[in-house]
C-alpha positions as CSV (number, residue, x, y, z in Angstrom):
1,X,-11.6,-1.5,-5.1
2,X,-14.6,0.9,-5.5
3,X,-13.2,3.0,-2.4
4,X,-9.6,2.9,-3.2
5,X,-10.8,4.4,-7.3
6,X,-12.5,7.2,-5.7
7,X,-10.0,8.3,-3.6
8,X,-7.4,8.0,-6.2
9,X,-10.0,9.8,-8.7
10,X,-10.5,12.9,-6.3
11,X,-6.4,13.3,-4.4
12,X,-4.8,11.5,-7.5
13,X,-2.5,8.0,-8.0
14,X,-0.1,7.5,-5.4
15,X,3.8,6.3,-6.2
16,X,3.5,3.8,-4.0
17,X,0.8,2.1,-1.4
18,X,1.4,0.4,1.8
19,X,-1.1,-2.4,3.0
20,X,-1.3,-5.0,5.2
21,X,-1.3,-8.6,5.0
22,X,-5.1,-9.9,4.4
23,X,-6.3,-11.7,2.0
24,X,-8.2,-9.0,0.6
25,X,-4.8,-7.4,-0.5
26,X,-2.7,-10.1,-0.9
27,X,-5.2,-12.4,-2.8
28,X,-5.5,-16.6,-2.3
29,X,-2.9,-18.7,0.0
30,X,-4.1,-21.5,-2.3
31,X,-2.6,-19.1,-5.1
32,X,-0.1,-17.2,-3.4
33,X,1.3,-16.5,-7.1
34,X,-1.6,-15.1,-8.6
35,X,-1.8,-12.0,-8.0
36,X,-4.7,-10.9,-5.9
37,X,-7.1,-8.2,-6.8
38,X,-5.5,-5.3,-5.0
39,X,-1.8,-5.9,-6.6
40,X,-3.4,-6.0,-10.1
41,X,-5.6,-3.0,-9.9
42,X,-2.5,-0.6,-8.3
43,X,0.0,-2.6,-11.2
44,X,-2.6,-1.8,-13.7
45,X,-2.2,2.0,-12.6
46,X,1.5,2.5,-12.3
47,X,1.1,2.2,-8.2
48,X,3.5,-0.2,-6.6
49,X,2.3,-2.3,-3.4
50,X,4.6,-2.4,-0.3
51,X,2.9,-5.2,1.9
52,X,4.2,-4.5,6.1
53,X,5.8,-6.9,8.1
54,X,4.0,-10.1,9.2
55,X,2.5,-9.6,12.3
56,X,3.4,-5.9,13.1
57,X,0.3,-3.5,12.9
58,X,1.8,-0.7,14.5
59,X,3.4,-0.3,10.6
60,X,0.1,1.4,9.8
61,X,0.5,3.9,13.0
62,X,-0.1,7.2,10.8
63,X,-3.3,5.6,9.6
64,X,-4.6,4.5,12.8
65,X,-3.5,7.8,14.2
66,X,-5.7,9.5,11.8
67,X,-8.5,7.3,12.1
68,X,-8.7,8.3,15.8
69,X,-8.4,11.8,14.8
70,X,-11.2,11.2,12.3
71,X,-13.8,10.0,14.8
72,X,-13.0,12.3,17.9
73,X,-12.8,15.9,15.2
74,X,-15.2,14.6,12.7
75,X,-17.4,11.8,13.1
76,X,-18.2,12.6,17.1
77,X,-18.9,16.1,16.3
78,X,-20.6,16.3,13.3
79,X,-24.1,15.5,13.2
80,X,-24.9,14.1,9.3
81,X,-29.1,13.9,9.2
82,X,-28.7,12.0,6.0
83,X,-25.8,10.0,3.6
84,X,-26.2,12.7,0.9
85,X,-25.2,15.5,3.6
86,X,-21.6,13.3,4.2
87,X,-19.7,13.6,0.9
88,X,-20.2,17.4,1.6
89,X,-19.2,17.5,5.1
90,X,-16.8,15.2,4.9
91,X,-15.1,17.1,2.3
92,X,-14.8,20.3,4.3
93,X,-13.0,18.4,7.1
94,X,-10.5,17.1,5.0
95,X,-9.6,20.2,3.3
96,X,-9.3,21.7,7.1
97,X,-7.4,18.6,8.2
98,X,-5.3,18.7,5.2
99,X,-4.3,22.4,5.4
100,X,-3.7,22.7,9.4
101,X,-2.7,19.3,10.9
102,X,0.6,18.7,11.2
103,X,2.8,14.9,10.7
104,X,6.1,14.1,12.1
105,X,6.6,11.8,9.2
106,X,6.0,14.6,7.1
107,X,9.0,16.3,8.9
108,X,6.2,18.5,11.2
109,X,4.4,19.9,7.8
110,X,0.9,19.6,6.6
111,X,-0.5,17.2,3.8
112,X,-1.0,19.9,1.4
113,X,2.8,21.5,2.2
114,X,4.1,18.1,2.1
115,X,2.7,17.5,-1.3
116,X,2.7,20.9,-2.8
117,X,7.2,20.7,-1.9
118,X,7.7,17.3,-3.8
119,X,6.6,19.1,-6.6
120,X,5.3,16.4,-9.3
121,X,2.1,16.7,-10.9
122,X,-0.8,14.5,-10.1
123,X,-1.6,11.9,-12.0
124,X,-5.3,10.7,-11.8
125,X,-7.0,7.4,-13.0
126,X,-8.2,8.2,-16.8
127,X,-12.2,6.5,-16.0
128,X,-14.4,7.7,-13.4
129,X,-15.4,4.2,-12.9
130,X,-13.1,1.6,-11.2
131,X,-12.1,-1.8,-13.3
132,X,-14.5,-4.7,-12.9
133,X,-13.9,-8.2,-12.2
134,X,-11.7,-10.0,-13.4
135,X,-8.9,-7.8,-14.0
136,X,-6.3,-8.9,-16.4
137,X,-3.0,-10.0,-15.2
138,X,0.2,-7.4,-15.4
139,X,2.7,-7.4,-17.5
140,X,4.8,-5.0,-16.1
141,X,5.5,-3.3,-12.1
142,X,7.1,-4.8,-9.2
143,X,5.3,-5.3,-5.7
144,X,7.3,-5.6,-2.2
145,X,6.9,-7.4,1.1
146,X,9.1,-6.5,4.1
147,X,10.1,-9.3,6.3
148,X,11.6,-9.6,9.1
149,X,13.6,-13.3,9.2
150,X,14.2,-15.6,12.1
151,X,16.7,-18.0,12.7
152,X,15.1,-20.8,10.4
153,X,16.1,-18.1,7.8
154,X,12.9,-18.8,5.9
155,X,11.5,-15.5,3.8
156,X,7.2,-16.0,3.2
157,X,5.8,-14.4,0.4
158,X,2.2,-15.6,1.4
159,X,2.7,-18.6,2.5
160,X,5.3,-19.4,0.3
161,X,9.1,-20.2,2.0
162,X,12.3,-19.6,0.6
163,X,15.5,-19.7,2.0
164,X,18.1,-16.6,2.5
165,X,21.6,-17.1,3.4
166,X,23.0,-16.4,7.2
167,X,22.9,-12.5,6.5
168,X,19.5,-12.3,6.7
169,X,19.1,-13.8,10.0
170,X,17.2,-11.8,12.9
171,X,17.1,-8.4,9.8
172,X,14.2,-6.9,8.2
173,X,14.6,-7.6,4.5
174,X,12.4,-6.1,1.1
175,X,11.5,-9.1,-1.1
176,X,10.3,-7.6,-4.6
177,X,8.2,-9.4,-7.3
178,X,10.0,-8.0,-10.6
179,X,6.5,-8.9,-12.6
180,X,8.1,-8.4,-16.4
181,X,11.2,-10.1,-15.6
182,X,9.4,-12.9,-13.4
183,X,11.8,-12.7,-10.6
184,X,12.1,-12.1,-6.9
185,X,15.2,-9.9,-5.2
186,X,15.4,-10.0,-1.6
187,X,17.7,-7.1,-0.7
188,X,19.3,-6.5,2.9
189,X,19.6,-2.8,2.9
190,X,21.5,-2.1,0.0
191,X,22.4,-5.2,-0.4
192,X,21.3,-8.5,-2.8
193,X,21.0,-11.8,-0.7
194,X,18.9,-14.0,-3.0
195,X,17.3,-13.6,-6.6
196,X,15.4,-16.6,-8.1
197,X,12.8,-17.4,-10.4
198,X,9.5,-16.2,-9.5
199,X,7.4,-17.5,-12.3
200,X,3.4,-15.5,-11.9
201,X,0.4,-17.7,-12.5
């Protein structure tokens, strides 16, 4: 949570934020309901969670890519005598990064291009210091898993099960936890296959 504040505190609050599936996002499989720690501090800032497939880590392939940039352009040729020296360091590498390299998901454009042509204002978090523990349960938000359903047509939402119709057989579907309205929508593309009480602990 520290880590996630101070990035958000120095590039601003993201729309959105796409995770993976451990605990440490998703919160308790005894309390798959409860909203774990990372879904109430991004709720609690406007940010809506989009957790990746089940099994499928090649949906974080733009991260990993940059990790592997980040150790062969930074880490294995920079030589940091001490932690004070990183932050520094550090700093001027992603400014170069973010100014020269180049995505295909951003359409072949740089981070700063990218950003600077949606053309919205930052938002940034209004303390310098991130919420403590416990954090208070949301009100308000919505957070989405994608799943992709087999033929027992079962949908998890953390270990949960529900069942979707024959539609959603062998197709990736977006289950969404409406928090205010304490429902979940399962949609097939543009499409509404299932809605049902989703009542939060």
């Amino acid at each position: 949570m520290d880590a996630l504040w101070a990035t958000w505190h120095r590039l601003g609050l993201p729309a959105h934020v796409q995770v993976d599936n451990e605990m440490v996002c998703s919160g308790s499989p005894a309390h798959p309901r409860g909203m774990g720690l990372l879904i109430r501090l991004c709720l609690g800032q406007g940010i809506e969670p989009w957790f990746i497939p089940l099994r499928e880590p090649w949906r974080n392939g733009v991260v990993e890519k940059f990790n592997a940039h980040y150790r062969s352009k930074f880490l294995a040729r920079t030589d940091v005598p001490e932690a004070a020296a990183l932050g520094p360091t550090h700093r001027a590498f992603e400014q170069k990064h973010n100014s020269r390299y180049r995505y295909t998901k951003l359409g072949g454009q740089t981070p700063l291009t990218a950003l600077q042509r949606v053309g919205q204002p930052l938002r940034f978090p209004t303390s310098e210091v991130a919420p403590r523990v416990p954090l208070s349960k949301p009100e308000t938000g919505c957070y989405h898993l994608v799943r992709f359903i087999r033929s027992n047509r079962r949908l998890d939402v953390f270990g949960e099960r529900f069942p979707l119709p024959p539609e959603a057989e062998y197709a990736y579907v977006v289950a969404t936890v409406d928090v205010a309205q304490q429902r979940l929508r399962v949609m097939l593309g543009a499409d509404l296959v299932a809605e049902l009480p989703y009542p939060l602990r």
